[in-house]
N, CA, C and O atoms as CSV, one atom per row, in Angstrom:
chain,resi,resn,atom,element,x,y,z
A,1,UNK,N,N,89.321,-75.656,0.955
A,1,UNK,CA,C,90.232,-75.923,-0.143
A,1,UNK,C,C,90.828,-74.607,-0.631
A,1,UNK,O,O,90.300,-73.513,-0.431
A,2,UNK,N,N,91.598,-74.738,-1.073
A,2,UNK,CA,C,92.731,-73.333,-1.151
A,2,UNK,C,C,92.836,-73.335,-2.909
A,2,UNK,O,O,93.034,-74.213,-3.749
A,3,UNK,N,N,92.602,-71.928,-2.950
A,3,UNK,CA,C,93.299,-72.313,-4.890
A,3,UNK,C,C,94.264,-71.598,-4.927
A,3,UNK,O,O,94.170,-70.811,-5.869
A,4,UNK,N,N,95.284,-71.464,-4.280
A,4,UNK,CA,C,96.611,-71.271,-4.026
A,4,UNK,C,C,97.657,-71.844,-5.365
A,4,UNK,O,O,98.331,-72.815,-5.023
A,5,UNK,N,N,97.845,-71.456,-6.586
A,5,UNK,CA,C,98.347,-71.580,-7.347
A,5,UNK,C,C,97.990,-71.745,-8.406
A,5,UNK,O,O,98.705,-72.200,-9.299
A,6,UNK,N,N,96.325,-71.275,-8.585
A,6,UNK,CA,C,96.001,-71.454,-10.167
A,6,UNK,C,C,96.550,-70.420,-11.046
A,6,UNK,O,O,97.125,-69.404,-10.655
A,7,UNK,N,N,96.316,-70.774,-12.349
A,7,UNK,CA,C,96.444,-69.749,-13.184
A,7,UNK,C,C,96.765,-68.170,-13.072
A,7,UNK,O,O,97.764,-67.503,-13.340
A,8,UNK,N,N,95.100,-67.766,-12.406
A,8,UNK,CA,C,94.654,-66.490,-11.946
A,8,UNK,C,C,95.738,-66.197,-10.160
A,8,UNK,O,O,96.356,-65.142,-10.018
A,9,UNK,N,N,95.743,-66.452,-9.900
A,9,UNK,CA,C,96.327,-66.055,-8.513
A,9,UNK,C,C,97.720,-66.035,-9.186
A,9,UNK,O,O,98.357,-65.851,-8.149
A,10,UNK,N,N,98.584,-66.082,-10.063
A,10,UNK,CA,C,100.045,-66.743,-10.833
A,10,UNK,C,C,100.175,-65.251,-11.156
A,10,UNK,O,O,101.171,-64.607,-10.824
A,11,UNK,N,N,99.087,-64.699,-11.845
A,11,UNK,CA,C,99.380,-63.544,-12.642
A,11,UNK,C,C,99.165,-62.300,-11.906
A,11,UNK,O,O,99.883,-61.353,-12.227
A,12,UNK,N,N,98.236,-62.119,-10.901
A,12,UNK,CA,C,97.822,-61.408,-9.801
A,12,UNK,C,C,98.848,-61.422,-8.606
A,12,UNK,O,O,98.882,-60.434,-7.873
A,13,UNK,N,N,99.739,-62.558,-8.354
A,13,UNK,CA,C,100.746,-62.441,-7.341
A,13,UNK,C,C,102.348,-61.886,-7.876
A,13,UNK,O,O,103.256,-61.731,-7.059
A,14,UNK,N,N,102.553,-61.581,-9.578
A,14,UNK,CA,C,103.949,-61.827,-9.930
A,14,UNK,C,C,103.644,-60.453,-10.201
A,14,UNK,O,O,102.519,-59.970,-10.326
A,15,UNK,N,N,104.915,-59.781,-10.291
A,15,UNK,CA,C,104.858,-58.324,-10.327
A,15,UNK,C,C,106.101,-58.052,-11.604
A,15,UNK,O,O,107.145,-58.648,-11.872
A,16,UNK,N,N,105.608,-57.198,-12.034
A,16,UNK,CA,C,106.400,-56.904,-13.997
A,16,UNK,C,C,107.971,-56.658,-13.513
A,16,UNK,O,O,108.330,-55.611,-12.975
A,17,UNK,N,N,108.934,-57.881,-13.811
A,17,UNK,CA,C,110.179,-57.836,-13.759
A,17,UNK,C,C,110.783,-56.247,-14.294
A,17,UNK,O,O,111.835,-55.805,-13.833
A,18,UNK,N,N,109.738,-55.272,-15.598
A,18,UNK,CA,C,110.654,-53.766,-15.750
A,18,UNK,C,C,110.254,-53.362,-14.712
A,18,UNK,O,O,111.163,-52.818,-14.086
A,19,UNK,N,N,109.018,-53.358,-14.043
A,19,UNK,CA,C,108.695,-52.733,-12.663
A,19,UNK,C,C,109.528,-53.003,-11.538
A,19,UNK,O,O,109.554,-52.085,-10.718
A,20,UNK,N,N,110.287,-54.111,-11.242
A,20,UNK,CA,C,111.297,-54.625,-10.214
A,20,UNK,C,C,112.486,-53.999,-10.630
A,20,UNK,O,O,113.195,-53.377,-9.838
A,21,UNK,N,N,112.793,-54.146,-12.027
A,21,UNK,CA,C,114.431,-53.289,-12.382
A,21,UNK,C,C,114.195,-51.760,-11.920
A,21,UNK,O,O,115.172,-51.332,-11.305
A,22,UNK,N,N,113.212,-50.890,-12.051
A,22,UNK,CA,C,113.311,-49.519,-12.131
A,22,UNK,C,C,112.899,-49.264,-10.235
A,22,UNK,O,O,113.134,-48.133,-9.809
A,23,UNK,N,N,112.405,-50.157,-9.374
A,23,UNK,CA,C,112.538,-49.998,-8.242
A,23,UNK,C,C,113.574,-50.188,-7.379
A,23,UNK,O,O,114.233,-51.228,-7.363
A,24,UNK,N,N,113.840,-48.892,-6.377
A,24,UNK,CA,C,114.938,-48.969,-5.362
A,24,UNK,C,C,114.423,-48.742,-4.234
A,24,UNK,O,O,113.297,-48.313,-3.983
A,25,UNK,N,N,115.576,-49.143,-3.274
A,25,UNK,CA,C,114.712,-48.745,-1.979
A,25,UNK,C,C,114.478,-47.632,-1.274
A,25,UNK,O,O,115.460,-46.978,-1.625
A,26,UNK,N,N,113.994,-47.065,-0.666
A,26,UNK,CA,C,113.549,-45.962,-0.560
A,26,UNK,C,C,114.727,-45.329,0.278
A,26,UNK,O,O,115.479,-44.373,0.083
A,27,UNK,N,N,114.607,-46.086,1.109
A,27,UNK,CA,C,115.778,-45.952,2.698
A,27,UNK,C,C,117.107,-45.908,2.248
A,27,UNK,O,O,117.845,-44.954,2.497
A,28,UNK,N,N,117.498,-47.027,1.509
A,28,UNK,CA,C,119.022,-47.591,1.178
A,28,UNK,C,C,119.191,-46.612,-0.022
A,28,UNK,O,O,120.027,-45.710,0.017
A,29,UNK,N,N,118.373,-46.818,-1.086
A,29,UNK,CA,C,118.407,-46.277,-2.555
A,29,UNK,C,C,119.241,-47.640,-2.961
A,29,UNK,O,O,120.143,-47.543,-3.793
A,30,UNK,N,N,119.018,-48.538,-2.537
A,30,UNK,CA,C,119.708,-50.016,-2.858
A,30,UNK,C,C,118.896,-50.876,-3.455
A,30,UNK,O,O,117.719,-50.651,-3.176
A,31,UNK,N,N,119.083,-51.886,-4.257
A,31,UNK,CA,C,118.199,-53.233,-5.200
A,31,UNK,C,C,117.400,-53.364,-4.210
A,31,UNK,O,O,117.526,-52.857,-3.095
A,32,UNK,N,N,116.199,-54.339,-4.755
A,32,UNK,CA,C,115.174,-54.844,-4.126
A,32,UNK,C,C,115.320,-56.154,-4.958
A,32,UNK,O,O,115.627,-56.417,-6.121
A,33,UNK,N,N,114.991,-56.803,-3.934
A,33,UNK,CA,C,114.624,-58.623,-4.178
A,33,UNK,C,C,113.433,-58.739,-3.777
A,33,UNK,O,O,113.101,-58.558,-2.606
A,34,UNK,N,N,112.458,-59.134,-4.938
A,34,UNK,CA,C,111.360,-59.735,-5.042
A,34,UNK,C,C,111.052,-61.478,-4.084
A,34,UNK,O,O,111.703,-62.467,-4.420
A,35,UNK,N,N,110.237,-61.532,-3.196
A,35,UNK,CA,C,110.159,-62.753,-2.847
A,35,UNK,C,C,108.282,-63.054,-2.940
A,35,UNK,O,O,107.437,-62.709,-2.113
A,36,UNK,N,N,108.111,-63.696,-4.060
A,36,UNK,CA,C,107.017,-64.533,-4.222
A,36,UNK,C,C,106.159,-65.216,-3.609
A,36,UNK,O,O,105.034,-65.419,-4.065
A,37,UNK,N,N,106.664,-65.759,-2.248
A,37,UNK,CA,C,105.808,-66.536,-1.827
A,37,UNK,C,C,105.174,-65.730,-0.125
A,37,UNK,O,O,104.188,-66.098,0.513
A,38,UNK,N,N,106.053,-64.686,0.195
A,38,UNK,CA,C,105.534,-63.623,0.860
A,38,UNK,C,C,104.746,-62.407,0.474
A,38,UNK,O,O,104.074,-61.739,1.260
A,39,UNK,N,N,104.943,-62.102,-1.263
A,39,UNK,CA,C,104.796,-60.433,-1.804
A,39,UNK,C,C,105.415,-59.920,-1.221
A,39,UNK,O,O,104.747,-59.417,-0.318
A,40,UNK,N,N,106.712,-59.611,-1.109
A,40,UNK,CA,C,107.007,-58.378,-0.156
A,40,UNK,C,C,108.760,-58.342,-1.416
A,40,UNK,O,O,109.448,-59.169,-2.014
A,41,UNK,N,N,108.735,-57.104,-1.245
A,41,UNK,CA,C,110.017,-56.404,-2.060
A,41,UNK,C,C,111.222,-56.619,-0.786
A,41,UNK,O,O,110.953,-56.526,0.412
A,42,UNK,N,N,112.186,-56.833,-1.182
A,42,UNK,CA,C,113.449,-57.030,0.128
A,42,UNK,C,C,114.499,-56.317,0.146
A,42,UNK,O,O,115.481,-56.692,-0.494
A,43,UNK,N,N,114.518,-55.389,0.723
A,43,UNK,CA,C,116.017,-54.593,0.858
A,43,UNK,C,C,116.770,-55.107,1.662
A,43,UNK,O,O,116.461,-54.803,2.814
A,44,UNK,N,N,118.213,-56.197,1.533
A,44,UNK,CA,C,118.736,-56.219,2.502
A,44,UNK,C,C,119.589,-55.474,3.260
A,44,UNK,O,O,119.979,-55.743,4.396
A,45,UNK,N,N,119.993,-54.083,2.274
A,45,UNK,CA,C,120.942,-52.964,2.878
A,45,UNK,C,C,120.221,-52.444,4.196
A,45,UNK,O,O,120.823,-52.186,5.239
A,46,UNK,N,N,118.624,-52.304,3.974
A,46,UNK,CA,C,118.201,-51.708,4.741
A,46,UNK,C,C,117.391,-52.468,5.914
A,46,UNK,O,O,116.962,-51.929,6.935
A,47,UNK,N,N,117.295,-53.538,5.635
A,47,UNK,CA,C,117.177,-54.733,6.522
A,47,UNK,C,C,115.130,-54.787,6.884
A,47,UNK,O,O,114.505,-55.118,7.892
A,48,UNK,N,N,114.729,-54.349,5.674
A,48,UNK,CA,C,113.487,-53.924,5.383
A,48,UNK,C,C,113.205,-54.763,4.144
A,48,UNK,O,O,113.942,-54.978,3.182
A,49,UNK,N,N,111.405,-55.377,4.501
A,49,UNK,CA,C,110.313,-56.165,3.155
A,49,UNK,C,C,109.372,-54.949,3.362
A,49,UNK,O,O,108.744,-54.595,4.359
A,50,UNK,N,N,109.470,-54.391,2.057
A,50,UNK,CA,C,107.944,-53.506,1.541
A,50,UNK,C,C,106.599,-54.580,1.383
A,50,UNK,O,O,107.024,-55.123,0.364
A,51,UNK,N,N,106.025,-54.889,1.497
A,51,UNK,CA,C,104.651,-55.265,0.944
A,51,UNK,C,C,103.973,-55.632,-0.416
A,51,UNK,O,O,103.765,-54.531,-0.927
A,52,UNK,N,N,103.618,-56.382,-1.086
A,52,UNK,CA,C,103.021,-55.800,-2.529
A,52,UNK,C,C,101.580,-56.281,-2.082
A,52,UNK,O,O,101.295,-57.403,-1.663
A,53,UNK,N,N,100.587,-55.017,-2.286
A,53,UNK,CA,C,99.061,-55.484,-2.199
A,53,UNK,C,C,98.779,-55.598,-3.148
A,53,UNK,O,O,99.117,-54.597,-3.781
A,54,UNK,N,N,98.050,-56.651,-4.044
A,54,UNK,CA,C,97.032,-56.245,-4.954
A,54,UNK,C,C,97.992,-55.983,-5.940
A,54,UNK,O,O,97.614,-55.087,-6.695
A,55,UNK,N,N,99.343,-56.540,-6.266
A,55,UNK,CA,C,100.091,-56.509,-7.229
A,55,UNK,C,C,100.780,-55.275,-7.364
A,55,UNK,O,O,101.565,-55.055,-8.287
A,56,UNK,N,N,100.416,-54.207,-6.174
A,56,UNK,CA,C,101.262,-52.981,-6.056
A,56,UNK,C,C,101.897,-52.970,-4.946
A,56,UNK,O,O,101.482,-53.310,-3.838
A,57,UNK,N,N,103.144,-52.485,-5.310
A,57,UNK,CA,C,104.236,-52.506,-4.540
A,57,UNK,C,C,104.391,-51.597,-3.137
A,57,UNK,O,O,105.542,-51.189,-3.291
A,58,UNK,N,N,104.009,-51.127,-2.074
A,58,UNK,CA,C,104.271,-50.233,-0.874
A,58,UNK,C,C,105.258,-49.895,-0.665
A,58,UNK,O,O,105.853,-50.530,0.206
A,59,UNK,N,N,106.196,-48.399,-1.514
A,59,UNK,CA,C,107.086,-48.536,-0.840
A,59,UNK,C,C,107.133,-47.128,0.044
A,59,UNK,O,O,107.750,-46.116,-0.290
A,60,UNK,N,N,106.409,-47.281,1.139
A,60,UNK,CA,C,106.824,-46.503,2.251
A,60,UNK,C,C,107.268,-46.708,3.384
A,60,UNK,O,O,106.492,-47.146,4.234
A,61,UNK,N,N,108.718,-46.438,3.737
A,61,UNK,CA,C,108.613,-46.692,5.328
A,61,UNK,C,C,108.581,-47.382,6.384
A,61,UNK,O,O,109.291,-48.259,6.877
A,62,UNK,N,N,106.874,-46.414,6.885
A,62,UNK,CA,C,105.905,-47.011,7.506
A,62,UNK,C,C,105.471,-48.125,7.204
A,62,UNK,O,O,105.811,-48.999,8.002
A,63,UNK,N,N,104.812,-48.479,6.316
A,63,UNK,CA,C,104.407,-49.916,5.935
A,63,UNK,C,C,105.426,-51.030,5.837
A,63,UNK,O,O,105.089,-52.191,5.602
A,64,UNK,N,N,106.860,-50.596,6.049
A,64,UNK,CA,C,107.981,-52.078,5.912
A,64,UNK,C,C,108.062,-53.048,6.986
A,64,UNK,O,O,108.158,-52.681,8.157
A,65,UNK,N,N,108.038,-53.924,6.742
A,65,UNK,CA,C,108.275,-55.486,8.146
A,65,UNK,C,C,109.352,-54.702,8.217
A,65,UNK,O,O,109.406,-53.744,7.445
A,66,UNK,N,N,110.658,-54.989,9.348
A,66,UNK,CA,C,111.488,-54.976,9.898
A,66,UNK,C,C,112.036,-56.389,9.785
A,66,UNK,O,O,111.355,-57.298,10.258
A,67,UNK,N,N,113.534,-56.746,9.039
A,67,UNK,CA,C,113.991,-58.222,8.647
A,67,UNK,C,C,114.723,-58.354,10.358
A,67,UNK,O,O,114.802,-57.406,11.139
A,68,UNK,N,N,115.106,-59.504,10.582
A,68,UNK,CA,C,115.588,-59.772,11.870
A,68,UNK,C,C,117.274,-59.706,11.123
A,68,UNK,O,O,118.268,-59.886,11.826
């Protein structure tokens, strides 16, 4: 059984909207789009998802998926 949407996992997966305004991308120096149901920050200039572990954001690089 999964507790995939309680309370606690709600507040532990969402990341502080001033923390999303004051982040850019590293590569582009372009917005980031938050996507929720992956964690991952989205640059589409740079065609790169950063990661968020643990409610912190990765933004290096190395650690980015590659978007198709």
């Amino acid at each position: 059984m999964s507790d995939e949407g309680t309370p606690d996992d709600a507040h532990r997966s969402d990341i502080d909207p001033k923390l999303l305004e004051a982040l850019i991308c590293p590569v582009s120096h372009g917005p980031l789009i938050y996507e929720r149901k992956a964690q991952e920050l989205v640059s589409k200039r740079a065609s790169l998802a950063y990661p968020i572990r643990d409610g912190v954001p990765i933004m290096l690089r190395d650690e980015a998926r590659v978007l198709e």
